[in-house]
C-alpha positions in Angstrom: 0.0 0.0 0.0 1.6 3.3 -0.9 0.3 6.2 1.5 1.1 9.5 -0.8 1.9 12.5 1.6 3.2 15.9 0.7 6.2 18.0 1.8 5.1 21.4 3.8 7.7 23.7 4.7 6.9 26.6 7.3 8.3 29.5 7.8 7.7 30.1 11.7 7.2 27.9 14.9 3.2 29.7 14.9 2.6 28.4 11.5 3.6 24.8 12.5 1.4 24.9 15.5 -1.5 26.6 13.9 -1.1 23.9 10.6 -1.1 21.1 13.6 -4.5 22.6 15.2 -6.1 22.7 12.1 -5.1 19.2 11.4 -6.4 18.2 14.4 -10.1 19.7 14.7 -10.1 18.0 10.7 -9.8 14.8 12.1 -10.6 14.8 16.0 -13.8 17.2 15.7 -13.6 19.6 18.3 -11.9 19.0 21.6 -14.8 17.4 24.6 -16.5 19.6 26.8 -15.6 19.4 30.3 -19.1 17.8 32.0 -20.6 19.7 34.8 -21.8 17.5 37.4 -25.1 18.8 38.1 -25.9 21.1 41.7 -25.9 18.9 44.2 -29.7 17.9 45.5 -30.8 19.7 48.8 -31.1 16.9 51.0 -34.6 16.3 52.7 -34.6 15.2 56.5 -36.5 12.8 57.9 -37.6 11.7 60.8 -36.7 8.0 61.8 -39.6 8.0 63.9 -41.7 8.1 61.1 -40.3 5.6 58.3 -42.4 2.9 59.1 -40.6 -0.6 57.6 -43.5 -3.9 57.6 -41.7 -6.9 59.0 -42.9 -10.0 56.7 -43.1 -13.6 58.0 -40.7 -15.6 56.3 -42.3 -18.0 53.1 -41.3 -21.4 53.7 -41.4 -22.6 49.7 -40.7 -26.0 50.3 -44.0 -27.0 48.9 -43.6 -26.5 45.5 -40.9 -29.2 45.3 -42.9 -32.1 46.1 -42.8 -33.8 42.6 -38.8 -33.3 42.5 -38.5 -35.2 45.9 -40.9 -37.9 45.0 -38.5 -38.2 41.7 -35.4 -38.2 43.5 -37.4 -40.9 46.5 -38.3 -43.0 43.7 -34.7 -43.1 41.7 -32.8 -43.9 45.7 -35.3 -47.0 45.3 -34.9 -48.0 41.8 -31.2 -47.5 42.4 -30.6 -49.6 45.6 -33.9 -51.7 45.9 -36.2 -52.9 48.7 -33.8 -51.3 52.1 -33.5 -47.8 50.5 -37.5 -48.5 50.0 -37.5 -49.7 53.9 -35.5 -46.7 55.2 -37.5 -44.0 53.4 -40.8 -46.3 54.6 -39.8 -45.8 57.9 -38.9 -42.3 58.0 -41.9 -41.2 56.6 -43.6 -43.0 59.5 -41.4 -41.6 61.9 -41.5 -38.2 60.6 -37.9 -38.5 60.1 -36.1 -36.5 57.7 -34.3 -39.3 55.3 -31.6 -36.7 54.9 -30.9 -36.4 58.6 -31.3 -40.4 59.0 -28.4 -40.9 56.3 -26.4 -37.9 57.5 -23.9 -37.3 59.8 -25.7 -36.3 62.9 -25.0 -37.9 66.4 -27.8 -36.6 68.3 -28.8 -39.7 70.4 -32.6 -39.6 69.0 -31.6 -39.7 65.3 -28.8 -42.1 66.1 -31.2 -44.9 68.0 -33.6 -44.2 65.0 -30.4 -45.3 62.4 -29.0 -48.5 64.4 -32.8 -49.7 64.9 -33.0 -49.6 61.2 -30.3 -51.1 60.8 -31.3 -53.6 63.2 -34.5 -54.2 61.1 -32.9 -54.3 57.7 -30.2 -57.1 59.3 -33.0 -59.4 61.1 -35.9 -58.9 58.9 -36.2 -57.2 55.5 -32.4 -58.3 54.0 -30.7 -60.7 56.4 -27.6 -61.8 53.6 -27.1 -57.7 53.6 -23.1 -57.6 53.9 -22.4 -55.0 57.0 -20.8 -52.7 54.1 -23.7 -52.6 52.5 -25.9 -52.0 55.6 -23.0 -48.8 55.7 -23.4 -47.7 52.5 -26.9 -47.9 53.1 -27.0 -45.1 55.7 -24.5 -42.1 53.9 -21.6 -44.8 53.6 -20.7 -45.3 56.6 -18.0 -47.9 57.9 -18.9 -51.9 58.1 -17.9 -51.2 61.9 -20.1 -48.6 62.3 -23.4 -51.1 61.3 -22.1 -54.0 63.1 -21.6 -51.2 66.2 -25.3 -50.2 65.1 -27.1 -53.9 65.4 -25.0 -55.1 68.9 -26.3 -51.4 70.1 -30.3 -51.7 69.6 -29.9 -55.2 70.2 -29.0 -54.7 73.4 -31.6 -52.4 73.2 -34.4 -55.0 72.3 -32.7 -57.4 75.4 -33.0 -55.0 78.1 -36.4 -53.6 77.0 -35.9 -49.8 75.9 -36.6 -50.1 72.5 
């Protein structure tokens, strides 16, 4: 590409300078106007006493999920069969949250609640369940920890608490 430009010559320092300016409003436009923010709005006092703010109850929305939790219910049984189908059973029944059955609480009342269903699932509805399974069962937890479980509300059952 061959850019064609032509020679000026001037004969003072002003010319230069005035040549550069007029060069420079060609191509730039004019030079910005410095904004002016606008004056400042007077500011209106108010009294705190009387701003009155409405304190709402808090929306519990956990209805509007019931078809995702029956999905997700129905995929824990079609995934580990007839003791997932058991513990949620049970829970329900219990009012039991399956979440807090399977989780890692050790409040005694959700912890008696685990090891008796992991008695029944032992003794009654799968007795050839391996004690890793019986953990994996219940948010995997250890083989020791079911085995613990069963001796635990079996003694339990013996003395007559449960």
């Amino acid at each position: 590409m061959n850019i064609h430009s032509t020679e000026k010559t001037f004969t003072s320092a002003a010319a230069l300078i005035a040549d550069y300016a007029a060069v420079r409003r060609r191509l730039l436009g004019t030079s910005p106007r410095k904004i002016v923010p606008p004056p400042a709005a007077t500011s209106v006092e108010t009294d705190p006493m009387v701003t009155v703010r409405r304190l709402l109850p808090p929306v519990k929305l956990h209805f509007h999920d019931a078809h995702v939790k029956a999905f997700r219910r129905w995929q824990m049984i079609a995934a580990s069969g007839p003791c997932t189908e058991h513990i949620l059973k049970r829970c329900q029944e219990e009012r039991m949250s399956f979440e807090l059955v399977v989780g890692p609480s050790r409040k005694r009342k959700i912890a008696h609640f685990r090891q008796k269903l992991m008695w029944e699932i032992k003794m009654s509805v799968k007795p050839s369940a391996s004690w890793h399974e019986i953990g994996r069962l219940f948010g995997g937890r250890d083989h020791t920890t079911a085995l613990h479980g069963v001796r635990a509300h079996q003694v339990r059952v013996d003395s007559g608490e449960a």
